[in-house]
N, C-alpha and C positions, 0 to 999 in steps of 0.2 A: 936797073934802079926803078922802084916803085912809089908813088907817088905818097905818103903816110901821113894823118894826119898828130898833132905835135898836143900832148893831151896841155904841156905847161902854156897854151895860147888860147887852152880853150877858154870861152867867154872874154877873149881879148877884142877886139874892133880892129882887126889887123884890114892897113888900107894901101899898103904896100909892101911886095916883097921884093929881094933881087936875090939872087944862087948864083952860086962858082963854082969850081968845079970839086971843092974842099969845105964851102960852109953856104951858110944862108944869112938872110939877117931879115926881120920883117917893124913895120915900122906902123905902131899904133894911131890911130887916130886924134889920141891926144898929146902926140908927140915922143911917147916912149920909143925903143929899139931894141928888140932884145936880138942874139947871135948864137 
């Protein structure tokens, strides 16, 4: 697995992510989540 970047987050303020071993979820700055 290679590291890719995600084009639907580009210009987002992503200030947290966490990965499993099946998804992602990353968590915007102004409080969005997307998955």
């Amino acid at each position: 697995m290679l590291p890719q970047r995600v084009q639907l987050l580009a210009g987002e303020d992503i200030v947290q992510v966490s990965c499993g071993g099946t998804h992602s979820v990353a968590l915007t700055r102004d409080g969005r989540i997307f998955s």
